[in-house]
Backbone as CSV, one residue per row, in Angstrom:
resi,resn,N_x,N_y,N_z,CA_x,CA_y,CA_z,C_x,C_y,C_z
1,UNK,25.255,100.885,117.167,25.835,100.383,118.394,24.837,99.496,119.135
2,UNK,23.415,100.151,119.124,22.698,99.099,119.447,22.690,97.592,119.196
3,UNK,22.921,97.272,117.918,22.944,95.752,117.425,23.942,95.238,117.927
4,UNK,24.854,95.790,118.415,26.679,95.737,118.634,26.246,95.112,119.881
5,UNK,25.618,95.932,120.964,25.482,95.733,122.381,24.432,94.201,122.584
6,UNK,23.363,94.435,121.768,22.366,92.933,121.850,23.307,91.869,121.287
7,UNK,23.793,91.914,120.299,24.595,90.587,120.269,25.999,90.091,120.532
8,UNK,26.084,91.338,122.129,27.117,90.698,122.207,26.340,90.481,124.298
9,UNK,25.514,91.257,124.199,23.948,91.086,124.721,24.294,91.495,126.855
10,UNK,25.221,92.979,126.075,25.072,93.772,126.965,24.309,94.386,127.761
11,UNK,23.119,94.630,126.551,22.229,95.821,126.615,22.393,97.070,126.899
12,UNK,21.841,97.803,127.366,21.785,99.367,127.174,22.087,100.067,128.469
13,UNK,21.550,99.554,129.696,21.560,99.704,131.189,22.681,99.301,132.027
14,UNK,23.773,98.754,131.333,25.115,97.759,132.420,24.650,96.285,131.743
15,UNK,25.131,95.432,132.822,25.313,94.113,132.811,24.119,93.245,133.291
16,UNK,23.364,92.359,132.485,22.295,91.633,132.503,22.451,91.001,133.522
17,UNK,21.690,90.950,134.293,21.336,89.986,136.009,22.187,88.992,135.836
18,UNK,22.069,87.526,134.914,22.467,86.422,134.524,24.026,86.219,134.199
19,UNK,24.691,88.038,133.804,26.097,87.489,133.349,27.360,87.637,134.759
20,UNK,27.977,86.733,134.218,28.997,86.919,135.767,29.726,88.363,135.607
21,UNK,30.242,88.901,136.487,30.394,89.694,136.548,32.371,90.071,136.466
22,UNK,33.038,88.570,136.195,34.252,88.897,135.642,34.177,88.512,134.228
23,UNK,33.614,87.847,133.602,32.838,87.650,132.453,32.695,88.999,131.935
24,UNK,31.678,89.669,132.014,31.384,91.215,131.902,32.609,91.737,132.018
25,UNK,33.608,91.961,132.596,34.637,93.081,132.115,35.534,92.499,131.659
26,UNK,35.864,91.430,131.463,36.304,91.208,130.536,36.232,91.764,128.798
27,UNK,35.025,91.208,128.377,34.020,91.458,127.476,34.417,93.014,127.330
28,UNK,33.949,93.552,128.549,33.790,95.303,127.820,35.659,95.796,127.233
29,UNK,36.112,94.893,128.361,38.156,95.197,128.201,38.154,94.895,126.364
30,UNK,37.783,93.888,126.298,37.967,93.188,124.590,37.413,93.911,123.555
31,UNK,35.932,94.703,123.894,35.804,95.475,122.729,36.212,97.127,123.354
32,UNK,36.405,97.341,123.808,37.365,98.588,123.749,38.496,98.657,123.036
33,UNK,39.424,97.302,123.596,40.478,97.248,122.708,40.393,96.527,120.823
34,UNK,39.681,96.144,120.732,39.618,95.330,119.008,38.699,96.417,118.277
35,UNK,37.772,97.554,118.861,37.235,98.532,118.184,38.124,99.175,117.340
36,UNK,39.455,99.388,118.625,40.777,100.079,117.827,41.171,99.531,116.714
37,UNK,41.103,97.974,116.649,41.939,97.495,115.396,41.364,97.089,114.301
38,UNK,41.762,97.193,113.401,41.914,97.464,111.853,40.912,95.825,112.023
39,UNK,40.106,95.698,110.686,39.632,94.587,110.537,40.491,93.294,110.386
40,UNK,41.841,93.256,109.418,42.623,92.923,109.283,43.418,91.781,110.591
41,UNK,43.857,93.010,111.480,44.034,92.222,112.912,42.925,91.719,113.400
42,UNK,41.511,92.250,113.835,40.614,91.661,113.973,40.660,89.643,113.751
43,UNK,40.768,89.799,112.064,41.057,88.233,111.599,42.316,87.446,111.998
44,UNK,43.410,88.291,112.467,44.484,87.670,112.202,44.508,87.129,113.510
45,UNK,43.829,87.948,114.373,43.702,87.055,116.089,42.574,85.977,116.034
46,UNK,41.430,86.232,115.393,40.712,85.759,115.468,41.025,84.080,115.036
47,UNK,41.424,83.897,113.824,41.669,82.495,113.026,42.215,81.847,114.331
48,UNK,43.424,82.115,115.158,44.441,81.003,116.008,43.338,81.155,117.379
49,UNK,43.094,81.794,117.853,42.049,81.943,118.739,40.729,80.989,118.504
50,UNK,40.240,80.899,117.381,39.306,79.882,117.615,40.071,78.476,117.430
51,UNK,40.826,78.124,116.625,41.508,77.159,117.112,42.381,76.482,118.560
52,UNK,42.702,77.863,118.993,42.921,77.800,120.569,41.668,77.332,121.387
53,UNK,40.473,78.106,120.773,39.655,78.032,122.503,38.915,76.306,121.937
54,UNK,39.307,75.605,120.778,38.147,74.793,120.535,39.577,73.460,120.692
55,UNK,40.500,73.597,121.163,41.599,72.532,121.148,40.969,72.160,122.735
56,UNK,41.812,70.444,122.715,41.354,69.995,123.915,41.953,70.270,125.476
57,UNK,42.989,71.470,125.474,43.759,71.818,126.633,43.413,73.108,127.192
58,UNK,42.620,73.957,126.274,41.914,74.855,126.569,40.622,74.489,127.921
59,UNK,41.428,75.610,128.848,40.126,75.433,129.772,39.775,76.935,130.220
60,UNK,38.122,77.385,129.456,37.591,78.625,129.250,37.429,78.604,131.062
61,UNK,37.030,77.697,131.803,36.225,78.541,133.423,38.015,78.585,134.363
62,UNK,38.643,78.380,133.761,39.843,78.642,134.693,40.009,79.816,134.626
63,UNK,40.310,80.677,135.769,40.766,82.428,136.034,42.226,82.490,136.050
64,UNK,42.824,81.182,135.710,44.720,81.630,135.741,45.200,81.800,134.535
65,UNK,46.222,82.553,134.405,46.781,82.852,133.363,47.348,81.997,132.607
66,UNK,47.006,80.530,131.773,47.446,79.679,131.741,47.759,79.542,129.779
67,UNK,47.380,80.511,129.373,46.974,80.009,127.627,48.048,81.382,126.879
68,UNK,48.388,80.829,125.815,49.240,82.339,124.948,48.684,82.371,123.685
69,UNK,48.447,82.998,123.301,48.099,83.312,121.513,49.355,84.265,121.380
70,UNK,50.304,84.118,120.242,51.402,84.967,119.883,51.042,85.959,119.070
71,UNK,49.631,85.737,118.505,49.374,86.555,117.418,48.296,87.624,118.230
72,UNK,48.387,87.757,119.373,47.760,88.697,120.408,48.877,89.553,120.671
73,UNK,49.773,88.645,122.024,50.408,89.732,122.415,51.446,88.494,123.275
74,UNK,52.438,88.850,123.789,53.145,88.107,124.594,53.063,87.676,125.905
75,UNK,51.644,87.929,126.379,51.232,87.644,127.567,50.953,86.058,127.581
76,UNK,50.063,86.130,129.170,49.725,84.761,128.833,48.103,85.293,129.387
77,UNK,47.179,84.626,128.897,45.759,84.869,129.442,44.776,83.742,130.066
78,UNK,44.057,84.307,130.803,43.069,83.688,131.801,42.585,83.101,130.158
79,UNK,41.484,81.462,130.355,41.064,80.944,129.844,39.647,81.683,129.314
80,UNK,38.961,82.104,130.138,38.362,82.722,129.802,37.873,84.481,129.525
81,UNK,38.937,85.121,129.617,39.394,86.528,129.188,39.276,86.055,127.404
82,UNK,40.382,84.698,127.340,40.507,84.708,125.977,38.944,83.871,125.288
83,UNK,38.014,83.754,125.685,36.676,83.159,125.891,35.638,84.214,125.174
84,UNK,35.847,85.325,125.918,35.273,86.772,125.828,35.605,87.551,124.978
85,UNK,37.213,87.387,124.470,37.580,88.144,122.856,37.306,87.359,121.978
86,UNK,37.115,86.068,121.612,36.684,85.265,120.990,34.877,85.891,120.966
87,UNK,34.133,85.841,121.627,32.857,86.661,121.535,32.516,88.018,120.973
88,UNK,33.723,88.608,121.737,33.817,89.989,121.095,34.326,89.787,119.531
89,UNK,35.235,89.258,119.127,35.417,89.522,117.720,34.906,88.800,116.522
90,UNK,33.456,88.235,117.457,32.943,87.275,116.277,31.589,88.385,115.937
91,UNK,31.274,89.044,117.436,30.533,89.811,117.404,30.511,90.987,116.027
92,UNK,31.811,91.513,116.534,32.463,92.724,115.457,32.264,92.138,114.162
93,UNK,32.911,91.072,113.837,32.692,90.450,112.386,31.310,89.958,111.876
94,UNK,30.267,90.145,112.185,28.981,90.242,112.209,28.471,91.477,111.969
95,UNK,29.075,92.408,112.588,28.101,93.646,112.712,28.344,94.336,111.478
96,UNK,27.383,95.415,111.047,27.623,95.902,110.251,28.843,97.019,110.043
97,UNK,29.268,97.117,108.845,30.104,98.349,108.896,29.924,99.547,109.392
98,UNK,28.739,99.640,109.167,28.096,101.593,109.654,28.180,101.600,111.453
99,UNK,28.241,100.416,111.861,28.149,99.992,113.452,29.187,99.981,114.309
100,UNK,30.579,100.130,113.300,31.380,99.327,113.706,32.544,98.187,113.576
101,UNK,31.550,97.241,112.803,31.285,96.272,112.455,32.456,96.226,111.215
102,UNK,32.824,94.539,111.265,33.350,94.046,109.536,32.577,93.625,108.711
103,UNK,31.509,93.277,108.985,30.572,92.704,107.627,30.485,93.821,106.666
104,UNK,30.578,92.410,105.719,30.750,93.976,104.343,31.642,94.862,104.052
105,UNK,32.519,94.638,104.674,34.356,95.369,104.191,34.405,94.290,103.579
């Protein structure tokens, strides 16, 4: 869990001086929920999601609910909520299996 927390660079104590602080719960909201899911979903959000956050209408510092991924959920999400699962599940897919982690499934 340690490696889990540095690179997604929580640390061990709360939230690092430097990170904003809706940023931060976001983040913690995203891996609470994608811990739950199967590696499988993991990828299957992940693929349209980075194509979402790297298209040119995407705007990560907006706080309105303005963006949908279908392969999430039927909501609509803050730009950067969906910013922070994009972090979180690149994180997860990095980490090791024994951690957590998809690398190496």
């Amino acid at each position: 869990m340690a490696w889990l927390c540095e690179r997604l660079r929580l640390g061990f104590r709360g939230r690092p001086a430097k990170t904003d602080p809706a940023a931060y719960a976001y983040r913690i909201h995203w891996l609470a929920q994608a811990r739950t899911w199967t590696p499988a979903r993991r990828a299957e959000v992940l693929a349209p999601l980075r194509r979402l956050t790297s298209s040119p209408g995407f705007r990560a510092a907006e706080g309105g609910r303005i963006h949908e991924l279908p392969e999430l959920d039927s909501l609509k999400h803050a730009g950067a909520s969906l910013a922070e699962l994009q972090t979180v599940l690149e994180a997860l897919l990095a980490a090791p299996a024994d951690l957590g982690g998809d690398h190496g499934r």
